[in-house]
C-alpha positions as CSV (number, residue, x, y, z in Angstrom):
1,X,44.0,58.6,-25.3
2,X,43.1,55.3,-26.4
3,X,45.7,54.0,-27.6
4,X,47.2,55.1,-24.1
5,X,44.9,53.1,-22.8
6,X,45.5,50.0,-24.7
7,X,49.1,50.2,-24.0
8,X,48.4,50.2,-20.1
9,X,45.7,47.5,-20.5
10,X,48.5,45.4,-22.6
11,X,51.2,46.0,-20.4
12,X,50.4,47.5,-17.1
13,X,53.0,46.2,-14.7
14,X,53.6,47.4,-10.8
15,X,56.4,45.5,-8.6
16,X,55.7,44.1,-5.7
17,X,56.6,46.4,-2.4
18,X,59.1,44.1,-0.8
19,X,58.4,45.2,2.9
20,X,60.7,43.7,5.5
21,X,60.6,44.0,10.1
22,X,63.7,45.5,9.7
23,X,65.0,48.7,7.8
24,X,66.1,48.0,4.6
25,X,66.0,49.6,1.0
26,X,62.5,50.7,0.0
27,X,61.3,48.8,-3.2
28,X,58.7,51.1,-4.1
29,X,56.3,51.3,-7.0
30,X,58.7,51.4,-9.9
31,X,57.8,52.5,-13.4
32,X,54.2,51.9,-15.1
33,X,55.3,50.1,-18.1
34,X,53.0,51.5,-21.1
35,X,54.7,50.2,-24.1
36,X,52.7,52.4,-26.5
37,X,53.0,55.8,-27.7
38,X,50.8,58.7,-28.2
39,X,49.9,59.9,-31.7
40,X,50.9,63.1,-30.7
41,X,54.4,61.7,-30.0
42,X,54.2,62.1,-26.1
43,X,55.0,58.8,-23.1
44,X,52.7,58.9,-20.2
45,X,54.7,57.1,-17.3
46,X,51.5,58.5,-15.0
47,X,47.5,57.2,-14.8
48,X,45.7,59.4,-17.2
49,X,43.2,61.4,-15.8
50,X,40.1,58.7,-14.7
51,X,42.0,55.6,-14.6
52,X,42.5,53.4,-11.8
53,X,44.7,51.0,-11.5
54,X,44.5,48.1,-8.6
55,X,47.1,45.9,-7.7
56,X,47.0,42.8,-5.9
57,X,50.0,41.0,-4.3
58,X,51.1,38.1,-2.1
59,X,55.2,37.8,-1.1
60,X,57.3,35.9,1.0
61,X,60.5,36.7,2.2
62,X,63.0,33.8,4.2
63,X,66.4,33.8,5.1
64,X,69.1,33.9,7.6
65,X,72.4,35.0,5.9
66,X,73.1,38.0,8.1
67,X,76.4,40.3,7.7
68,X,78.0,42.4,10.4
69,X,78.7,45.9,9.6
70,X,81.3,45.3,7.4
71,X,79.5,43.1,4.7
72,X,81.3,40.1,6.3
73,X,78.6,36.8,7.0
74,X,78.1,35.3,10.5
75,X,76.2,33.1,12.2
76,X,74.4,34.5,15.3
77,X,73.9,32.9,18.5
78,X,70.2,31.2,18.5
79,X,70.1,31.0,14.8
80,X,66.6,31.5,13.3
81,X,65.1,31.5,9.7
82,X,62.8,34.5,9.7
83,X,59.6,33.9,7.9
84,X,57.5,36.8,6.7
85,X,54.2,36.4,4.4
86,X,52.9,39.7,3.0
87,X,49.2,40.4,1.4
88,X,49.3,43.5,-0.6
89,X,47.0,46.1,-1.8
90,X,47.9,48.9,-4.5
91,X,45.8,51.5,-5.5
92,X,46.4,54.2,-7.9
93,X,44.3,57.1,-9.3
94,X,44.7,59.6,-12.2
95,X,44.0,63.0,-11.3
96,X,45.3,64.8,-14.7
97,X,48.0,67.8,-15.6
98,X,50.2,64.8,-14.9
99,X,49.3,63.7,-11.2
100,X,48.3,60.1,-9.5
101,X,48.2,59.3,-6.2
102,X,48.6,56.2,-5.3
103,X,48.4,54.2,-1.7
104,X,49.8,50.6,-0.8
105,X,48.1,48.6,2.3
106,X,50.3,45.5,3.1
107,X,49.3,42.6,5.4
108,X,51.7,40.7,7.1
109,X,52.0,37.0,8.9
110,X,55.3,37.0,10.5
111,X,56.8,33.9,12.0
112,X,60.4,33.0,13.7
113,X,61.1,36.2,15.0
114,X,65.3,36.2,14.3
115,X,65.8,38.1,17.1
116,X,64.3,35.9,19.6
117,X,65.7,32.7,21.5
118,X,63.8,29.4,19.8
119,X,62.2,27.9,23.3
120,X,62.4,30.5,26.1
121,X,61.7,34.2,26.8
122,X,64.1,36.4,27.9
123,X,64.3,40.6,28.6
124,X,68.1,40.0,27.2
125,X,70.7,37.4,26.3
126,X,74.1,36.8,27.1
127,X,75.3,39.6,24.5
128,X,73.3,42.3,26.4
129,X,70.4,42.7,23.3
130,X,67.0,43.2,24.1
131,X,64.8,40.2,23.0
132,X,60.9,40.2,22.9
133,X,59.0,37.4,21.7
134,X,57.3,37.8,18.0
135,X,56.7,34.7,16.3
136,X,53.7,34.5,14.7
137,X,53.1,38.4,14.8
138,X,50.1,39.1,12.4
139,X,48.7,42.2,11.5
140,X,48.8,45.6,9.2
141,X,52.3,46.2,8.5
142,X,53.7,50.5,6.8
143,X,51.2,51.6,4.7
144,X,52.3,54.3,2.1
145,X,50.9,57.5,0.4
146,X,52.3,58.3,-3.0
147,X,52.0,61.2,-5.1
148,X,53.7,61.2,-8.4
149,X,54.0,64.1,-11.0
150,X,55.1,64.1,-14.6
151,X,56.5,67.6,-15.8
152,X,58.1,66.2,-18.8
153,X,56.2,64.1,-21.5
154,X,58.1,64.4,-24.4
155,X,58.8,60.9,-26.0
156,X,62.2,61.3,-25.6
157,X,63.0,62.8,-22.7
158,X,60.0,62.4,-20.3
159,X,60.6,62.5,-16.6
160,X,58.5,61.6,-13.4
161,X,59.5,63.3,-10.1
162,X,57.7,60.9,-7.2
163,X,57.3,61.4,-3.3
164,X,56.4,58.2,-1.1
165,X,55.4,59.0,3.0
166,X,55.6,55.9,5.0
167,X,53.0,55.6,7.8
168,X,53.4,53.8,11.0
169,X,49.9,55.0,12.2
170,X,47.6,51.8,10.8
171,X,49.4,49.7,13.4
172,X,50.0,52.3,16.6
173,X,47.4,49.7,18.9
174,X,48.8,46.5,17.8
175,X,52.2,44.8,18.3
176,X,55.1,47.2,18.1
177,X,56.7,44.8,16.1
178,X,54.1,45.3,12.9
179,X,56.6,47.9,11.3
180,X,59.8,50.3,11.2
181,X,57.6,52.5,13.5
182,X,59.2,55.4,12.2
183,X,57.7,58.2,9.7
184,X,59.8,57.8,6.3
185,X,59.6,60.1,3.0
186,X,61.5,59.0,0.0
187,X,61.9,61.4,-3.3
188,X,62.9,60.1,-6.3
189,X,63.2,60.7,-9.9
190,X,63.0,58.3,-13.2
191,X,62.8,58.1,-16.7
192,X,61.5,55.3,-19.1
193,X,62.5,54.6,-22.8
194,X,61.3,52.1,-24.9
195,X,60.5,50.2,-28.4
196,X,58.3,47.7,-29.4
197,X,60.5,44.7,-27.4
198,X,62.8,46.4,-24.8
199,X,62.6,49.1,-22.1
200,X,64.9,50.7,-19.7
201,X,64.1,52.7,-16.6
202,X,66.7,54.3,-14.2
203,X,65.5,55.9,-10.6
204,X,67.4,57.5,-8.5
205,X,66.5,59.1,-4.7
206,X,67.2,59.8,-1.3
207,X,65.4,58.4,1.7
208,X,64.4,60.5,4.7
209,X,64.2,58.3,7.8
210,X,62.9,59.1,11.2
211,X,64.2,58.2,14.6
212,X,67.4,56.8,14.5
213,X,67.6,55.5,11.0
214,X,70.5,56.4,8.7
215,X,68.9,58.0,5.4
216,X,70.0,56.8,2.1
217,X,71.0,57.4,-1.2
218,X,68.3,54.8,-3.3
219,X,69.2,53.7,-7.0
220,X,67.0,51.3,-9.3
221,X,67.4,50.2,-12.9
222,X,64.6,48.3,-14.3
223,X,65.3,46.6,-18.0
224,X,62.9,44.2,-20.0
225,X,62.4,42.6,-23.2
226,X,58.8,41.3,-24.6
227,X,60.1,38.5,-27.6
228,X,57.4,39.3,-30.1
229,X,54.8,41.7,-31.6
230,X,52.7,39.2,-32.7
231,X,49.4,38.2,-31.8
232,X,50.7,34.6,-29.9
233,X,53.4,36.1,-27.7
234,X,52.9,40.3,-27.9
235,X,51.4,39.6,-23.8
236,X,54.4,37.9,-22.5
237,X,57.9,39.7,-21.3
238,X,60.5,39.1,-18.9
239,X,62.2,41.9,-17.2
240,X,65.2,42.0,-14.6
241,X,65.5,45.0,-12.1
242,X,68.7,46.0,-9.8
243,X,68.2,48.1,-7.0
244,X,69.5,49.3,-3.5
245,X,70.4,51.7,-0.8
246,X,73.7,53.1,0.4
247,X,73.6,54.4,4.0
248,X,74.9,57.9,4.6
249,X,74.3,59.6,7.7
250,X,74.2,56.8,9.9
251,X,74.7,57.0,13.4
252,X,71.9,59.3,14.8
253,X,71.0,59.8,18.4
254,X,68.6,56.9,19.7
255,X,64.8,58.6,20.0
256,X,62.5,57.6,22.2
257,X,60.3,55.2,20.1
258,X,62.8,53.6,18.2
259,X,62.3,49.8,17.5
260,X,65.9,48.7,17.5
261,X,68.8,49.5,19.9
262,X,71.8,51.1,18.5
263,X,75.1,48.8,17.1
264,X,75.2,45.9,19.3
265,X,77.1,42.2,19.4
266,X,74.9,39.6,17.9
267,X,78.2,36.8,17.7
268,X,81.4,37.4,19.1
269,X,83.6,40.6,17.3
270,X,80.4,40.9,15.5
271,X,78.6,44.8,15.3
272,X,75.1,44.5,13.9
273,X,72.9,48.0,13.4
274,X,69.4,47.1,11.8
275,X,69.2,51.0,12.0
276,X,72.0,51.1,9.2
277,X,70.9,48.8,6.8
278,X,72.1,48.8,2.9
279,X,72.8,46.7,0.6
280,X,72.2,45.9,-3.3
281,X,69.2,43.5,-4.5
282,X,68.5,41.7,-7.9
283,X,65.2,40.0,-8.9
284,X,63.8,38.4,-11.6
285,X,60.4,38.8,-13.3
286,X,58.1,36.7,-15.9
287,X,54.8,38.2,-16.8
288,X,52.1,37.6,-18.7
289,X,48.6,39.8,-19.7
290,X,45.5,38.4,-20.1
291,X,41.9,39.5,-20.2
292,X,43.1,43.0,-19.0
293,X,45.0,41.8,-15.9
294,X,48.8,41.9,-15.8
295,X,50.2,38.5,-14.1
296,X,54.1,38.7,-13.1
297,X,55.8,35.9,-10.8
298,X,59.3,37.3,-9.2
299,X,62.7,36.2,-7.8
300,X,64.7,38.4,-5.9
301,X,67.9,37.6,-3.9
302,X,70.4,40.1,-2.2
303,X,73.9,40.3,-4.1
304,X,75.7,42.5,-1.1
305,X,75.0,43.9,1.9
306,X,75.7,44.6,5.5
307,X,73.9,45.2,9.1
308,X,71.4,43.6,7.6
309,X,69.8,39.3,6.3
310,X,69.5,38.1,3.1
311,X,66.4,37.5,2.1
312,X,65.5,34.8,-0.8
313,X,61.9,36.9,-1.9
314,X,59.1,34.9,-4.0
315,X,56.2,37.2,-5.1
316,X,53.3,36.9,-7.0
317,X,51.3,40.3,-8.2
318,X,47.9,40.9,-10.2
319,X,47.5,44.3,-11.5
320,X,44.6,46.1,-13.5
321,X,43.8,49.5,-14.9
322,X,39.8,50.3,-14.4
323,X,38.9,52.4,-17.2
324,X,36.3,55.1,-16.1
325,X,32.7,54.6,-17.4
326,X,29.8,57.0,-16.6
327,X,26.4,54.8,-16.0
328,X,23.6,55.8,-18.1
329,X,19.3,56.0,-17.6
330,X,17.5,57.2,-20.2
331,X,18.6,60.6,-21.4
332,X,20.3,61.2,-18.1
333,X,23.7,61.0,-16.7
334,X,23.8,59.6,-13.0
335,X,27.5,60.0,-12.6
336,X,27.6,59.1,-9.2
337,X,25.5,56.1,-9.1
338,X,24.9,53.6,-5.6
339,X,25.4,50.1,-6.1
340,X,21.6,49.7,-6.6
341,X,21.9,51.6,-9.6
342,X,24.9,50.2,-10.8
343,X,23.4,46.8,-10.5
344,X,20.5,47.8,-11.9
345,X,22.3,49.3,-15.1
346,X,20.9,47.2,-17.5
347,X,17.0,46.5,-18.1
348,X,15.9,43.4,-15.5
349,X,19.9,42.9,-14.6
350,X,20.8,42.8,-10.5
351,X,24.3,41.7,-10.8
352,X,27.7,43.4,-12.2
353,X,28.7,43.0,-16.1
354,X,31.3,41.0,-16.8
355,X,34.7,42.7,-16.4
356,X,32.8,45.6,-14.2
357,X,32.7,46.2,-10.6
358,X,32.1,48.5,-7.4
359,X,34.3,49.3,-4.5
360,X,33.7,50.9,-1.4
361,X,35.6,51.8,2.1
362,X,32.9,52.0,4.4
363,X,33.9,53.2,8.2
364,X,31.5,52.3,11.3
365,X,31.5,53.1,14.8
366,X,29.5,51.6,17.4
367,X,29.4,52.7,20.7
368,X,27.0,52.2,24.0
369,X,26.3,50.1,27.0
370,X,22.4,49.3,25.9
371,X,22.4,45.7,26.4
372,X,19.0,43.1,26.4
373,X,18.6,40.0,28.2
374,X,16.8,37.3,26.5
375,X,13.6,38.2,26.9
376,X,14.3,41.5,24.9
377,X,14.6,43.7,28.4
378,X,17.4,46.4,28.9
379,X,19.3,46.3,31.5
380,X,22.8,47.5,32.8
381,X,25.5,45.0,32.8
382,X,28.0,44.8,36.2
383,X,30.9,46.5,35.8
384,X,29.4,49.0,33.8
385,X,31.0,47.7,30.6
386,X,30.6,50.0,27.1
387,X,31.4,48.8,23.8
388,X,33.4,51.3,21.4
389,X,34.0,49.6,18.5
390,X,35.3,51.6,15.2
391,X,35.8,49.9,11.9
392,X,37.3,49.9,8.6
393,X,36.0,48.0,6.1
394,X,36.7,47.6,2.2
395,X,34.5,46.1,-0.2
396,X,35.3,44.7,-3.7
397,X,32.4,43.4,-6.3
398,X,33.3,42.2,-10.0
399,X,31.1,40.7,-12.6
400,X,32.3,37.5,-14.2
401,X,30.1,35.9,-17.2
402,X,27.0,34.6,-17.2
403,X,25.1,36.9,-14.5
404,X,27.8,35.3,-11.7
405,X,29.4,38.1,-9.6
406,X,32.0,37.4,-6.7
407,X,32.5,39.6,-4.0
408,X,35.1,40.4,-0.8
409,X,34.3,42.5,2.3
410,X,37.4,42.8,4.8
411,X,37.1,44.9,8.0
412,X,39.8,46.2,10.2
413,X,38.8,46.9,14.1
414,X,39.5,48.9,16.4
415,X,37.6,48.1,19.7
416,X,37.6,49.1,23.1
417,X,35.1,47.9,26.3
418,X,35.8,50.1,28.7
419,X,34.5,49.8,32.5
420,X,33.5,52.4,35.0
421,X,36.8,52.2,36.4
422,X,38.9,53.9,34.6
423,X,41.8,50.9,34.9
424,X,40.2,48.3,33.5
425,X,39.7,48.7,29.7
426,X,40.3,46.1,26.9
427,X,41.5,47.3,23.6
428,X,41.6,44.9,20.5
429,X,42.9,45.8,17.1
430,X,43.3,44.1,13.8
431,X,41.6,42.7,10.8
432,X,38.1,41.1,11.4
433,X,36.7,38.1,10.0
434,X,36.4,38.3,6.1
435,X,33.4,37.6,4.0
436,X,33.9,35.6,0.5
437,X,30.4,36.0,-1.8
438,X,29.4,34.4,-5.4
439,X,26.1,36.0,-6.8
440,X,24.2,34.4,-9.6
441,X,21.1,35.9,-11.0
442,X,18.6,33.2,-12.1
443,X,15.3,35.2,-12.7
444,X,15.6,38.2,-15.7
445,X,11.9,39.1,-15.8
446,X,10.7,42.7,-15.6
447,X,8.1,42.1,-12.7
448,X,10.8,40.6,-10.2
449,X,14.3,40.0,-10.8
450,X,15.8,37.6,-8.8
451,X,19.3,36.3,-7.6
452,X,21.2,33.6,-5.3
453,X,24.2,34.3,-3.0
454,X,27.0,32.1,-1.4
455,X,28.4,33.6,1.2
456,X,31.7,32.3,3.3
457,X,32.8,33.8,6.4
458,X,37.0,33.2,7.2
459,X,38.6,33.3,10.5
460,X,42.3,32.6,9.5
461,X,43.5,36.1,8.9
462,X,43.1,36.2,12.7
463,X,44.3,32.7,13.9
464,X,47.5,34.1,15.4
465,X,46.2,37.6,16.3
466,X,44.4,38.8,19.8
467,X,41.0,35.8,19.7
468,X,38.7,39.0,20.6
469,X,39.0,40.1,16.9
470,X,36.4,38.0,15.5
471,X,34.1,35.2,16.2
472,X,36.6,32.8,15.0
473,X,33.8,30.5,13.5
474,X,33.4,29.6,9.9
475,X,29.7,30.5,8.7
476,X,28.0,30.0,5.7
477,X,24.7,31.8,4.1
478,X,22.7,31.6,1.1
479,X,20.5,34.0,0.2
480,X,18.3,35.2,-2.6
481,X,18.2,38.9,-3.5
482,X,16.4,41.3,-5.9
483,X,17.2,44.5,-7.4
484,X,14.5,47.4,-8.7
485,X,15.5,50.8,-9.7
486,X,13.9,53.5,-12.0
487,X,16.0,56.4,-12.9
488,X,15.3,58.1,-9.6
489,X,14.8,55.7,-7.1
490,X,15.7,52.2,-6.6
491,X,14.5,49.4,-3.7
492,X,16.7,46.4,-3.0
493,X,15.4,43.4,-0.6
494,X,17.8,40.5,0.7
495,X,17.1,37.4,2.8
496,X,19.1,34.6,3.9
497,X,20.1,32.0,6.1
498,X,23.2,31.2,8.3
499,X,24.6,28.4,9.4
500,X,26.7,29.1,12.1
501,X,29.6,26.8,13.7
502,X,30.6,26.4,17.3
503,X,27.4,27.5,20.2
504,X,26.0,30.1,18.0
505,X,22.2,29.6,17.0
506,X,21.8,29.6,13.5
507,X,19.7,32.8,11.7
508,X,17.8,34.4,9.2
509,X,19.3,37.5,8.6
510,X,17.8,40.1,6.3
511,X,18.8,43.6,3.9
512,X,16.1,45.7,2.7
513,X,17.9,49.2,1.2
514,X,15.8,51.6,-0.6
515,X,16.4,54.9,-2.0
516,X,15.2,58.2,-3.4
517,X,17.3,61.1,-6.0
518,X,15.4,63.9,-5.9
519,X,15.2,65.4,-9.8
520,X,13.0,68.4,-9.1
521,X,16.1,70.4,-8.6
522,X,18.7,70.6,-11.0
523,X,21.5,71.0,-8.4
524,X,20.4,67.7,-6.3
525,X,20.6,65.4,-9.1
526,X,23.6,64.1,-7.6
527,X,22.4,63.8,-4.2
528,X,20.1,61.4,-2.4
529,X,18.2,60.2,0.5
530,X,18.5,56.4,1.5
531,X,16.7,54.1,4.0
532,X,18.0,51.0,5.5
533,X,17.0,48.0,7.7
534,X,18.8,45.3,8.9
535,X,18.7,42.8,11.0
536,X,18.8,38.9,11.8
537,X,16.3,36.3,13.6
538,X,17.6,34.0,15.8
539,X,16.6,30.2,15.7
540,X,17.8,29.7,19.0
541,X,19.3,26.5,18.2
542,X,22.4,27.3,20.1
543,X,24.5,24.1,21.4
544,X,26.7,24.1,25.4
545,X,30.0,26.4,24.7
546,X,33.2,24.4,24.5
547,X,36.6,26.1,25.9
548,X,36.8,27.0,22.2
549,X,33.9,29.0,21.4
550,X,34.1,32.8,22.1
551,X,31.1,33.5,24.4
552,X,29.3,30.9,27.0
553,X,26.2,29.7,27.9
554,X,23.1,31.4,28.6
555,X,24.2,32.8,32.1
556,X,22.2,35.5,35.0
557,X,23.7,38.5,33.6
558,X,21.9,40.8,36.3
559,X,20.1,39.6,38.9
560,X,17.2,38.5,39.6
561,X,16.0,37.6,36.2
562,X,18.2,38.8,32.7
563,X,19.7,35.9,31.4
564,X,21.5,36.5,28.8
565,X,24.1,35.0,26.0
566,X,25.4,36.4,23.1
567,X,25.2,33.2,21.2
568,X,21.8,33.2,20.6
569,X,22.0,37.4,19.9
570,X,19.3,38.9,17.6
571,X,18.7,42.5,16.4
572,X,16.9,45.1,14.5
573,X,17.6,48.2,13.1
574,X,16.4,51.3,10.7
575,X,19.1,53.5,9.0
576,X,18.4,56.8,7.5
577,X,20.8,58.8,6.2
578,X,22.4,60.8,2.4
579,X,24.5,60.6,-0.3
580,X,25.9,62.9,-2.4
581,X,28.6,63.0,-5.4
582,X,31.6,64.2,-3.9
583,X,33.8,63.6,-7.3
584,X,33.1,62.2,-10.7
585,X,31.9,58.5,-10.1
586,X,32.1,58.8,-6.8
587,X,29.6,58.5,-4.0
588,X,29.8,59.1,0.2
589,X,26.9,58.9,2.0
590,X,26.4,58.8,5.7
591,X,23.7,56.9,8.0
592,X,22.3,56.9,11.3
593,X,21.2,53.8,12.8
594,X,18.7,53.5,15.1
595,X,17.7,49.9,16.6
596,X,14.0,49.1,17.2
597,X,14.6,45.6,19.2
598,X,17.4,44.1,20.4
599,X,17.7,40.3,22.3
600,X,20.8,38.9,23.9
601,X,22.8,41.7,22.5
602,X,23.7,45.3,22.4
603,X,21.9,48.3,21.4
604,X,24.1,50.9,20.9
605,X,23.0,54.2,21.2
606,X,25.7,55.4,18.5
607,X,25.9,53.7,15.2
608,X,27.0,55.7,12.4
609,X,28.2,54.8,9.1
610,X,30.3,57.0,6.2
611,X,30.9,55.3,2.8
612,X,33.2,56.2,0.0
613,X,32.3,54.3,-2.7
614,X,32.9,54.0,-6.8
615,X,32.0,51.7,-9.7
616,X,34.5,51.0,-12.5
């Protein structure tokens, strides 16, 4: 098993998932590349048992070389150059007796729509095609579930049979335009051989599509060469990979939610079917390992293809394998461990090790109509407005050298205020202003432990999306944190202070998080009661709202007294909730929250949280 793991750490490779806002050959996750062998003469082509890989990727895709039906190139009436930037996350998971499952989340920033006029808006054009305007669509594009199984692990002949279910469902509340919209499932089968400086993999599948899309035949050949064992150049290779689709049932009926119209004229004698894409695609790889991260830059261009564009594709990927590690007190094994504990690992230490981190996918939902004026009072706002707001939120934490740890929290929300009248109702969805942190522990002494945070708040993820998605200001906070924990318990106190752009007031906001694992019973070592309060204090230092800002001034809310504005908003809450192991190294708890004085803001009398979170 370890040298297993040393081969994926030295050559642990994952494509990029070339997504595209039309329907075109699939590039799924193609082989992991684990130029090492067992000693027991066996290839592993799937994640061991407790490893993890993550893998992190940016893309861009331009072009505007489009070919009618019979492969032949055109130009189209309003020419465009379509314009898509993808953000890509890849997660995959060992589960043993040969089986990882694996997800991908892309994010997308679209731009020049190519099937839309330049300067006007239109319901059709002269050819009879549908048009809708898209440029600048932003948002979560087809996500994907994978589930791969490995029945054959000799070294000579092993084999990996692999399904792939495409889901439309992420984007379902945001601009139909986001994806296929359609519910695919590919199954495929590869192989991969190997020495020490070349490797070949062949795939080969067929491609279920829904709606109206033709299904395909899918084909891939990967090949690579790594120029040297030695210690200089044994992390670099270059590898070159064919792949494609051939179309063979095309032609379905039209269904009812299909995104594009059947074969249609886009230039003159011209019949162009998105819905029958196919077409061949080469790109070119360099990559390069180093400390336990696998770097490749790619080149892909289209060779043939018809009813379909070619794309010119740049992509950039990051990939890791997190090795599993069981966290240690004493003589006991806390194999599910909360970040307290995790921080807390080492004697007088409140950040991460270097090379280790914690993830968590945390999902909130906050509902209620509870609002207070700014003298504290509740009252009911006109209209009857309630707030139901559910979000998504991961959470990534790594430790660098030198007691610095850097951190990422990104949201994704799905909000509705809703009025007593059942017609009027506002629905918002999309990702939410993201959170950049760098942590630095300063203090290592046993009586308190101390720390320092940067933390930077983003709004550009959201810059073409619907403006009720965030705040759209760009904050700042520093803070100074401590960590204590014993091998049952653990208390962790945070304070801060934000600077806040545009009309909001600036504030103090505040974390104390404390928690209790009962040891008295053998069977509740693993489980564990938490507390938690939050909140922030206003300074009140607001400024006059310009058009830009979100919310405006301090206004009579609900006569004859409750003034009230959102910009100077403070609150305070107490959560109380449990946690429990629900898998090796891996913890969910869930929390009530309860708010114990609210001021120019909402109170919401439902706030519940459910965390699934792991350290590596």
């Amino acid at each position: 098993m370890a040298r297993i793991v040393r081969g994926v750490l030295a050559a642990l490779s994952v494509v990029l998932i070339a997504h595209a806002q039309e329907p075109d050959a699939t590039h799924l996750q193609d082989p992991t590349l684990i130029l090492d062998r067992g000693s027991e003469g066996r290839s592993y082509l799937v994640l061991p048992r407790g490893l993890t890989q993550i893998t992190l990727g940016a893309e861009r895709k331009r072009g505007d070389d489009r070919r009618d039906a019979n492969g032949t190139p055109f130009r189209a009436v309003d020419r465009r150059y379509p314009d898509f930037r993808y953000a890509i996350l890849n997660m995959g998971f060992g589960l043993g007796k040969g089986l990882e499952l694996a997800f991908t989340l892309p994010y997308t920033w679209a731009s020049d729509f190519y099937e839309t006029p330049r300067n006007f808006y239109s319901m059709a054009n002269r050819f009879g095609q549908q048009l809708d305007r898209c440029g600048g669509c932003t948002g979560l594009t087809d996500s994907w579930l994978t589930l791969k199984y490995q029945p054959l692990r000799d070294a000579r002949f092993p084999l990996v049979v692999q399904g792939d279910m495409k889901f439309p469902e992420i984007y379902r509340h945001s601009n139909p335009y986001m994806g296929s919209r359609a519910h695919d499932f590919h199954l495929s089968a590869w192989t991969f051989w190997h020495n020490r400086h070349v490797w070949f993999s062949p795939r080969a599948g067929h491609l279920w599509r829904g709606g109206s899309f033709g299904d395909s035949i899918t084909y891939l050949f990967d090949t690579g060469w790594r120029p040297s064992t030695s210690r200089k150049a044994h992390n670099f290779y270059v590898r070159m990979r064919v792949e494609g689709n051939d179309v063979h049932n095309g032609g379905k009926p039209d269904a009812g939610n299909d995104r594009y119209r059947g074969s249609h004229e886009l230039a003159p004698g011209r019949l162009f079917s998105y819905r029958d894409a196919q077409g061949t695609r080469i790109a070119w790889s360099a990559g390069l390992t180093l400390a336990q991260w696998n770097f490749e830059f790619t080149y892909a261009r289209w060779l043939a293809w018809r009813n379909r564009i070619g794309f010119r594709e740049w992509g950039l990927q990051a990939s890791r394998p997190l090795v599993q590690r069981e966290l240690v007190k004493g003589d006991r094994i806390l194999a599910a461990p909360t970040q307290a504990e995790v921080r807390a690992r080492e004697p007088n230490s409140i950040t991460l090790a270097p090379g280790e981190g914690f993830a968590a996918t945390i999902f909130d939902w906050k509902r209620g109509q509870n609002r207070h004026d700014d003298q504290g009072r509740p009252f009911d706002a006109a209209g009857g407005r309630q707030h139901d707001f559910r979000f998504l939120t991961q959470y990534l934490a790594y430790g660098l050298p030198k007691g610095f740890e850097v951190s990422a929290l990104v949201p994704y929300l799905w909000g509705r205020e809703a009025f007593e009248d059942p017609n009027r109702n506002f629905s918002h969805t999309g990702l939410n202003d993201i959170w950049l942190s760098v942590r630095k522990q300063v203090l290592y002494n046993d009586l308190v432990p101390l720390g320092v945070a940067a933390e930077f708040k983003f709004t550009e993820p959201i810059r073409h999306a619907d403006r009720w998605l965030g705040e759209l200001t760009h904050d700042i906070m520093i803070s100074a944190f401590s960590v204590k924990a014993g091998t049952n318990w653990w208390a962790a106190p945070k304070v801060g202070y934000k600077w806040r752009e545009g009309a909001f007031s600036d504030e103090v906001p505040y974390v104390f998080d404390t928690g209790y694992r009962p040891g008295f019973l053998r069977p509740l070592r693993d489980m564990y009661v938490k507390g938690l309060f939050t909140g922030n204090f206003s300074l009140n230092n607001h400024s006059p709202a310009s058009p830009k800002d979100r919310f405006g001034n301090l206004n009579l809310a609900a006569p004859p007294d409750h003034y009230f504005t959102f910009n100077a908003g403070a609150q305070h809450r107490a959560g109380f909730g449990v946690g429990f192991r629900l898998i090796q190294n891996w913890n969910v708890e869930i929390i009530n929250h309860e708010y114990l004085a609210t001021r120019n803001n909402n109170a919401y009398e439902r706030d519940w949280t459910i965390g699934l979170a792991r350290w590596f």
